[in-house]
N, C-alpha and C positions, 0 to 999 in steps of 0.2 A: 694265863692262857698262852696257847702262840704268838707270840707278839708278831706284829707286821699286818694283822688284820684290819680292816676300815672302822672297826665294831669292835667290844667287847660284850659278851654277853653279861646278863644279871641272872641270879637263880630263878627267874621268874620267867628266862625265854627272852625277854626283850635284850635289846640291843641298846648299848650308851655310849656315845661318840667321847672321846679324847681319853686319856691316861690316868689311871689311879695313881694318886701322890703317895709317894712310900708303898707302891706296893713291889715285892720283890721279883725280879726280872724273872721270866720261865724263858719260853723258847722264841728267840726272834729271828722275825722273818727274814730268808738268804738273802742277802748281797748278793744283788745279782750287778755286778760292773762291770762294763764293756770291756771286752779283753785285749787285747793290744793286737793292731793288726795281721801282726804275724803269728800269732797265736790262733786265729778267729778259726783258719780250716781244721786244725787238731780238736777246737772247742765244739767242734759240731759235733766230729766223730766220737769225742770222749761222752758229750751230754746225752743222746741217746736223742732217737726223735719217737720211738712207737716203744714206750714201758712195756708190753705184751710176753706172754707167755702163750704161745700159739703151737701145738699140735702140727705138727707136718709143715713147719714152717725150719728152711735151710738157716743151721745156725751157725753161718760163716765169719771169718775174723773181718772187722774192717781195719784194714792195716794191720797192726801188732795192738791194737786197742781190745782188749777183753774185759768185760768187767764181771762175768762171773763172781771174782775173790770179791768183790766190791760188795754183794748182794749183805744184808742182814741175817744174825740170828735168825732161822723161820722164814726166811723168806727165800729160797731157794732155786736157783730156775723159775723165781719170779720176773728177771729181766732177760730178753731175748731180742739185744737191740735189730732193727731190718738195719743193710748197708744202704746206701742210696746209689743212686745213678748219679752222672754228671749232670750237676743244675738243680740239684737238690730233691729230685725225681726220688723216691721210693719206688721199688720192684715188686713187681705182683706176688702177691704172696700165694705159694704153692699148697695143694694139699686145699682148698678154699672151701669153705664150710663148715671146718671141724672145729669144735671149740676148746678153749683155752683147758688145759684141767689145772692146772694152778692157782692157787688163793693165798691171799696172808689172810689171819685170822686178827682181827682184832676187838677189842672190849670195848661194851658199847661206851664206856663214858671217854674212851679214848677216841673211840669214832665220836662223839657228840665234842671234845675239844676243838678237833681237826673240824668240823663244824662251824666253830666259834672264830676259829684262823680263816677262815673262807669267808665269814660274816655271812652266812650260807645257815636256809633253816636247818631244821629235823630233815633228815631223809623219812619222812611218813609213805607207807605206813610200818616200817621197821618198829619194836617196843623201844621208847625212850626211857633212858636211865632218868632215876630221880633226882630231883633239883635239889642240892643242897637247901637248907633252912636260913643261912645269914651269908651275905657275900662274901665274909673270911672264911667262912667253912667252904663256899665254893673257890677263893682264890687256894686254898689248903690241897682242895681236892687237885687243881689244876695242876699245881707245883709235882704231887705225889704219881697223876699220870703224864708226865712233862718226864722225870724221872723216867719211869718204866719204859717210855717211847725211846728216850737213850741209852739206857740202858740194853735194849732188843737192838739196837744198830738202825734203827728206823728214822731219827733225828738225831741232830747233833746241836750245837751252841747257837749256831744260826738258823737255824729252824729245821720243819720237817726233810727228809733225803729220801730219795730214790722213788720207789713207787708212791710213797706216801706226799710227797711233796707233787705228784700228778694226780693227785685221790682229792688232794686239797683243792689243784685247778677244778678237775669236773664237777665235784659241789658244787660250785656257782654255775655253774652251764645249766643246760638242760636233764631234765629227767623225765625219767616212764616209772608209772605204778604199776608195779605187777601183783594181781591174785588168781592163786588157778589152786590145781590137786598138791602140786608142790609146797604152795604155802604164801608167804609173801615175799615179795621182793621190789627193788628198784635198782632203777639202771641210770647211773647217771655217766655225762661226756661233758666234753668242752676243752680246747687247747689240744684236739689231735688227740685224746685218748678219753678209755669209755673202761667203767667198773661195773658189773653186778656188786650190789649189797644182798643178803641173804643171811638171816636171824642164824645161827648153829649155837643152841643151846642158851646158855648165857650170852653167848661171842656174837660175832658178824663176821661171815666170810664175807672176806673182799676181791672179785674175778676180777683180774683186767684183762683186755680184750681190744682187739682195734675197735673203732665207733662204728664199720659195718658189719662187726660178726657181734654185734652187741644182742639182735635176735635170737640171733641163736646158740648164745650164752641163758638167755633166759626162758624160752624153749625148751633146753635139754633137758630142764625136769620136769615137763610135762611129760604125761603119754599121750602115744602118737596113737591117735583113733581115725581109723575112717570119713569118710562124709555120711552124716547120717542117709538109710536106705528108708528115703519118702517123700516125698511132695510135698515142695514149699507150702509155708501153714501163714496165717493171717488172722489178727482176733483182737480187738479191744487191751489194750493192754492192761486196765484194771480187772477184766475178765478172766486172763489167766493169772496173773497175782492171786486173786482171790482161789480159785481153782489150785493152786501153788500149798496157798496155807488151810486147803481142805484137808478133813480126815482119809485114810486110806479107801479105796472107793466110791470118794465123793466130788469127786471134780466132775463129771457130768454133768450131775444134777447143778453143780456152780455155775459150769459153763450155758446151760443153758438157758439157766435163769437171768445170763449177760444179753442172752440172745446171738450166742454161737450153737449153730446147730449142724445137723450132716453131716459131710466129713470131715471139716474143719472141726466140729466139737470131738470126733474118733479120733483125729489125728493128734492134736492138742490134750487127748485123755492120754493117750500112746504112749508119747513123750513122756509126760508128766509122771507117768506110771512107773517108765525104766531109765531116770533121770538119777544118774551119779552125781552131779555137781556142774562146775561151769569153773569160770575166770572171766578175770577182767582185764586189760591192757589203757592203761590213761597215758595221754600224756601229757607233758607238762615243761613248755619251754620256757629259759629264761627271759626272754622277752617276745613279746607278741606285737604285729606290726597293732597300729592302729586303723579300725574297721575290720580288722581281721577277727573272722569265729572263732569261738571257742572248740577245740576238737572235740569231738564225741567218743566215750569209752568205747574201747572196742570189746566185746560180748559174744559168748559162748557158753553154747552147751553142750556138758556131754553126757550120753546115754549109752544102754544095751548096744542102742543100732547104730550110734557114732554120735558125729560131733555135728552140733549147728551153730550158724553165724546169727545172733538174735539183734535185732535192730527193732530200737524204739521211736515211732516218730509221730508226732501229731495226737499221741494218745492210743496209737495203735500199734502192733507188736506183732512181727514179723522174724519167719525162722528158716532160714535155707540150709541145706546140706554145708557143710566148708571143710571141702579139701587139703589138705596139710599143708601145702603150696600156697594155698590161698591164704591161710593163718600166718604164715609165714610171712608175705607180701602185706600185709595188714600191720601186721607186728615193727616192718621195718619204715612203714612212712609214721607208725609212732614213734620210730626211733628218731627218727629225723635223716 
């Protein structure tokens, strides 16, 4: 695996603290050693502080430092360092809202390495590749994608490099689960910088994105619907479930038999009737104070007539209009 991690994993998912004896070195973790004080102001400039690839964002020289040539095989206009200001200040970035269009792609057993470097689970709900059968055949496997990572220009001797070596910090951070029309995905941050993951095919696009345009990185593949055109609804929340996994023209008769009736049972047929899908938005921070709540998914549907914000509480099931602003604003206190 990557070596420098806290953890090495086992094919079974679990984690086992300290070092295989004889087992052959793969990639370890950068030397990072304080660089000599005269060195420190050129080391900021050179390391980069925001990996992003950002849309309308000025992409100015800081001093004679460039590192375009630097970037990997594939990975192209994946670094777009900001300059700073004096005092370590970063400048508002220009053009704001627009999202990154750049991704490195990579294989999930090499996303699931870079996993193992982080001592960091599964990015769920992404598909995980399968676990090898005997831990040689998984050290076998790590060596051969250890290989391929250096071989792309992605790592080197000392471990992962460039964006890949920030993909490893935000593993252990925080993440959001996404599920909507686009499919799945997660958004993970942590150490100043923020990734979309998203399944492409066999692979995994990997966005980077600063940690506040992280929404609407994972946004952009949605469509953008309206606020649905009708009057907040309210109903037993096992009443429209059941109504939900009724036959075509049978949610009525469900709903009523819940004991929703008038136009709470009309409104609730409505929906139900011209209901395209929904998503979900979780989130899920690295650490949670203590007494502190668990978040609640945030819930949508969407229909014919737009989009609703669906909130479950108490056993009862409520659905208001939700404006695209509003989805928005939602999405980013998941983000954190």
């Amino acid at each position: 695996m990557l070596a420098g991690a806290g953890a090495r994993a086992c094919p079974g998912g679990r984690a086992a603290a300290g070092a295989v004896v004889g087992a052959p070195p793969l990639l370890r973790a950068r030397d990072r050693r304080p660089a000599p004080a005269g060195d420190q102001r050129a080391g900021r400039r050179a390391e980069s502080g925001v990996r992003a690839a950002l849309s309308g964002v000025p992409r100015r020289a800081v001093g004679r430092h460039r590192r375009a040539a630097q970037d990997p095989p594939g990975a192209a206009g994946l670094r777009a360092d900001l300059p700073r200001r004096r005092g370590g200040a970063r400048p508002r970035v220009r053009g704001g809202g627009q999202a990154p269009v750049n991704h490195l792609s990579l294989t999930s057993r090499e996303l699931h390495l870079l996993c193992e470097t982080a001592a960091a689970p599964w990015p769920l709900p992404l598909p995980e590749p399968p676990t090898a059968r005997t831990w040689s055949d998984h050290l076998a496997d790590n060596r051969r994608v250890s290989a391929a990572l250096r071989a792309r220009g992605l790592a080197d001797h000392r471990g992962p490099s460039g964006h890949v070596a920030d993909l490893v910090t935000a593993l252990s951070g925080d993440r959001v689960h996404w599920e909507g029309a686009s499919g799945v995905a997660v958004g993970v941050r942590g150490g100043g910088v923020a990734f979309s993951l998203r399944p492409r095919g066999a692979d995994v696009a990997v966005t980077p994105c600063l940690p506040d345009l992280l929404p609407d990185v994972l946004l952009a593949a949605e469509p953008v619907l309206p606020p649905a055109d009708c009057l907040p609804l309210t109903a037993p929340a096992a009443a429209v479930a059941a109504a939900g996994r009724a036959p075509s023209g049978g949610a009525w008769e469900v709903l009523t038999a819940h004991g929703v009736t008038g136009s709470s049972a009309r409104g609730w047929t409505g929906l139900l009737a011209s209901a395209l899908g929904g998503g979900m938005c979780t989130a899920q921070p690295r650490l949670r104070r203590s007494g502190e709540a668990r978040r609640s998914p945030i819930r949508w549907l969407d229909t014919r007539r737009g989009r609703l914000l669906v909130v479950e509480r108490d056993g009862w099931l409520s659905a208001n209009p939700l404006p695209q602003g509003e989805l928005r604003r939602l999405v980013a206190g998941a983000c954190g």
